[in-house]
DRENVEXNU-212024 format. One line per field, with one value per atom (N, C-alpha, C): y, z, x; atom name. Coordinates in steps of 0.2 Angstrom, whole numbers, plus 2048, in hexadecimal, padded with zeros to 3 digits. Each point is the difference from the previous one (the first is absolute). Last residue first. Layout:
BEGIN
py <- [Y/...]
pz <- [Z/...]
px <- [X/...]
a <- [CA/...]
//
This chain:
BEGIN
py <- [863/804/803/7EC/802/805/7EF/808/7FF/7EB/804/807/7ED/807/802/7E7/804/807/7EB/806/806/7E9/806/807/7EC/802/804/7FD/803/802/7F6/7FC/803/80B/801/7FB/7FF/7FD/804/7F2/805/802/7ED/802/805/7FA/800/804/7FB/7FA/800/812/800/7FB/806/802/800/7FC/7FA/803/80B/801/7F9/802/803/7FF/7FA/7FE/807/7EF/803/802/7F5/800/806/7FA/801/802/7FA/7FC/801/80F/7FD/7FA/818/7FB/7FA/816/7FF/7FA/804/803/801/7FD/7FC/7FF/814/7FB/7FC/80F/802/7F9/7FF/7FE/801/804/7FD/7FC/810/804/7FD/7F6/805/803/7E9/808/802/7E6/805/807/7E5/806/803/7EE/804/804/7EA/804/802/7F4/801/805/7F3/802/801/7F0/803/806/7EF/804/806/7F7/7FC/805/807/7FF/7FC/806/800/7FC/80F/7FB/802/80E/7FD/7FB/80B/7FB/7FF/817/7F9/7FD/816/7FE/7F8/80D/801/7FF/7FC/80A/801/7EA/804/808/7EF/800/804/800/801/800/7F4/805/805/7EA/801/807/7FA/7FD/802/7FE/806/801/7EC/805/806/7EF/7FE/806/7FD/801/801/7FD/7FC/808/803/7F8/800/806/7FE/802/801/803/7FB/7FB/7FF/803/80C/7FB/7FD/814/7FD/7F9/80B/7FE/7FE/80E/7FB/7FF/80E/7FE/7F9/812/7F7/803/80B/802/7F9/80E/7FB/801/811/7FF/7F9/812/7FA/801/816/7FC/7F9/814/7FA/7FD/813/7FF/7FC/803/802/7FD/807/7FA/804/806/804/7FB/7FA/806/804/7E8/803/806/7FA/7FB/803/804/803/800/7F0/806/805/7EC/7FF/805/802/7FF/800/7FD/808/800/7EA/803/808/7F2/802/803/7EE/803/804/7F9/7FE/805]
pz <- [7D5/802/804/7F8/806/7FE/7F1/800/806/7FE/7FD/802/7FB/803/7FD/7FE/7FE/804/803/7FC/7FF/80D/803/7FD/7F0/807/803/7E8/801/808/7F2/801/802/7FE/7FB/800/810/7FA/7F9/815/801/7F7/80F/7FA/800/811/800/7F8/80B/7FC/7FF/80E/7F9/7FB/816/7FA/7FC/814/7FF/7FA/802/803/7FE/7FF/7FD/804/7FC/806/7FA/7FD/7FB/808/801/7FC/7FD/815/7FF/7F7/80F/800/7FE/813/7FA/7FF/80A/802/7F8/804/7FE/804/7FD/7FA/7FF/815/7FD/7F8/80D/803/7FC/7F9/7FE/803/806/7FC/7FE/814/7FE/7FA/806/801/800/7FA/7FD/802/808/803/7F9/7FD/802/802/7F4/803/805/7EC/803/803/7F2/800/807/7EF/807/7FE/7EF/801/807/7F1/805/803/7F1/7FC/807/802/7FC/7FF/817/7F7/7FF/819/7FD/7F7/816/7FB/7FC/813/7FE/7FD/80E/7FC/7FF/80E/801/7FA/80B/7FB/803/80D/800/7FA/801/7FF/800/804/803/801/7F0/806/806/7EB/7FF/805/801/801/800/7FC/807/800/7EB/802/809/7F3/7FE/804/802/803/800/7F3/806/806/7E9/801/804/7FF/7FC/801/805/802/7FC/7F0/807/806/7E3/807/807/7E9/803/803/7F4/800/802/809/7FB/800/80C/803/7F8/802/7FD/804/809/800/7FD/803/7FD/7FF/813/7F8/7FE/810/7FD/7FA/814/7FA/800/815/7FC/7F9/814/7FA/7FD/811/802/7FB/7F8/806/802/7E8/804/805/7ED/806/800/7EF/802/805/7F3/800/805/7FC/804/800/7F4/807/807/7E6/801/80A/7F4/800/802/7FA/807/802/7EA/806/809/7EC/800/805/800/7FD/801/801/805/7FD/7FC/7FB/807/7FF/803/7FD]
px <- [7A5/7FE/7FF/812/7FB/7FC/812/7FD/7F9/814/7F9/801/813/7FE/7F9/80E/7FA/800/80E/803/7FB/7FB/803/803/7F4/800/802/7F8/806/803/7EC/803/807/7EB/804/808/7EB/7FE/805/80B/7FC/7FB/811/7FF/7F9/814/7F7/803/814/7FD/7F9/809/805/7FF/7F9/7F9/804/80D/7FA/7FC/816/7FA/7FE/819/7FC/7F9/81B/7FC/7FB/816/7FA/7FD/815/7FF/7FB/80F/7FA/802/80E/7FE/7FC/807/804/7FB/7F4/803/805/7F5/806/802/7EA/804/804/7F6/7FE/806/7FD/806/7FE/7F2/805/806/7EB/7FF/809/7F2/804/803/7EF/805/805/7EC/801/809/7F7/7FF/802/7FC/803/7FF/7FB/7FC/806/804/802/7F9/806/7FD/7FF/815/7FB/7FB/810/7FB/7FF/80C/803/7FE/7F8/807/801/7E6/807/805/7F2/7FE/806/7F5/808/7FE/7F3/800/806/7FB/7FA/800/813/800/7F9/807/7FF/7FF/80E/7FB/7FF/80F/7FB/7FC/817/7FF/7F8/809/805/7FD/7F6/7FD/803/80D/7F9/7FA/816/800/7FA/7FC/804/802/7FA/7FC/801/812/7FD/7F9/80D/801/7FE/7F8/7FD/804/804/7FA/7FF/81A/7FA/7FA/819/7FE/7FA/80A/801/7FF/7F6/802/800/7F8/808/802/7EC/802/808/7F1/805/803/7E9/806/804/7E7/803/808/7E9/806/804/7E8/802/808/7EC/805/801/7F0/800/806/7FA/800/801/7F8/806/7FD/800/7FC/803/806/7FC/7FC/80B/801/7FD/807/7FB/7FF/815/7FD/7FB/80F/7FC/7FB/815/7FF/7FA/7FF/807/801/7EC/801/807/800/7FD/7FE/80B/805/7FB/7F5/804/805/7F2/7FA/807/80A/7FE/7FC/80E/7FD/7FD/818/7FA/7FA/816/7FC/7FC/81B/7F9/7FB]
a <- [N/CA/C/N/CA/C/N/CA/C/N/CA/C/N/CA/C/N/CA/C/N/CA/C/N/CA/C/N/CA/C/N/CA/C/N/CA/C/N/CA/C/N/CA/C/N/CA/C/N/CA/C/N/CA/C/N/CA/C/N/CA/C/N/CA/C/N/CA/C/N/CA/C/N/CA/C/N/CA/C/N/CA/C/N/CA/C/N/CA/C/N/CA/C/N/CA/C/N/CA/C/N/CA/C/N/CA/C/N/CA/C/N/CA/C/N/CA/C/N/CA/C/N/CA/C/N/CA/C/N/CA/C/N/CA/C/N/CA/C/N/CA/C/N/CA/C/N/CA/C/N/CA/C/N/CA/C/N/CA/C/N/CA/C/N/CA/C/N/CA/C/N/CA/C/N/CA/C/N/CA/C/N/CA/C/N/CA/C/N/CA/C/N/CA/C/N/CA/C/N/CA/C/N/CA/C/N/CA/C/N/CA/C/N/CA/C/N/CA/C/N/CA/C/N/CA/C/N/CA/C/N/CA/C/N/CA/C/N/CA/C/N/CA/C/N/CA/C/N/CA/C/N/CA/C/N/CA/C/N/CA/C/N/CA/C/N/CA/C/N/CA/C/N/CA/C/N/CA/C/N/CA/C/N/CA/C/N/CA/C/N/CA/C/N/CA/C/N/CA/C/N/CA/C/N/CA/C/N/CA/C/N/CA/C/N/CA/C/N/CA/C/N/CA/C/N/CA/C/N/CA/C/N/CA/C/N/CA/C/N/CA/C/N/CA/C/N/CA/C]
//
């Protein structure tokens, strides 16, 4: 399973009563299906904002729930909602800016 930098960061280091938006892709030919994953998911308190093609949820979730989320089976990809924003160096979620 793929977790992106943004979503390993997330797990290493929660912020306490904070959610995130994540996009959870399910493995293709995973049984039972979408729709269990999707039930689980709601189990560990996130809620199903919208479900995309190719087996796609989008995820709101605790911060702090993120790492369970991450091992749940079935999961293919899971990463931030700003992983498909195309920002102006086109290089979404990977970007590290410098703060002053």
């Amino acid at each position: 399973m793929y977790v992106s930098p943004a979503v390993r960061s997330i797990v290493d280091d929660p912020l306490e009563g904070e959610s995130v938006t994540l996009l959870v892709e399910v493995e293709d030919g995973y049984e039972p299906g979408v729709d269990a994953v999707a039930e689980r998911i709601e189990d560990l308190g996130g809620s199903i904002e919208d479900r995309r093609r190719f087996g796609t949820l989008v995820v709101s979730i605790s911060q702090s729930d993120v790492e369970q989320l991450c091992d749940l089976d079935g999961l293919a990809i899971v990463e931030t909602d700003n992983a498909v924003t195309i920002d102006p160096d086109g290089a979404g979620e990977d970007v590290e800016y410098d703060v002053e």
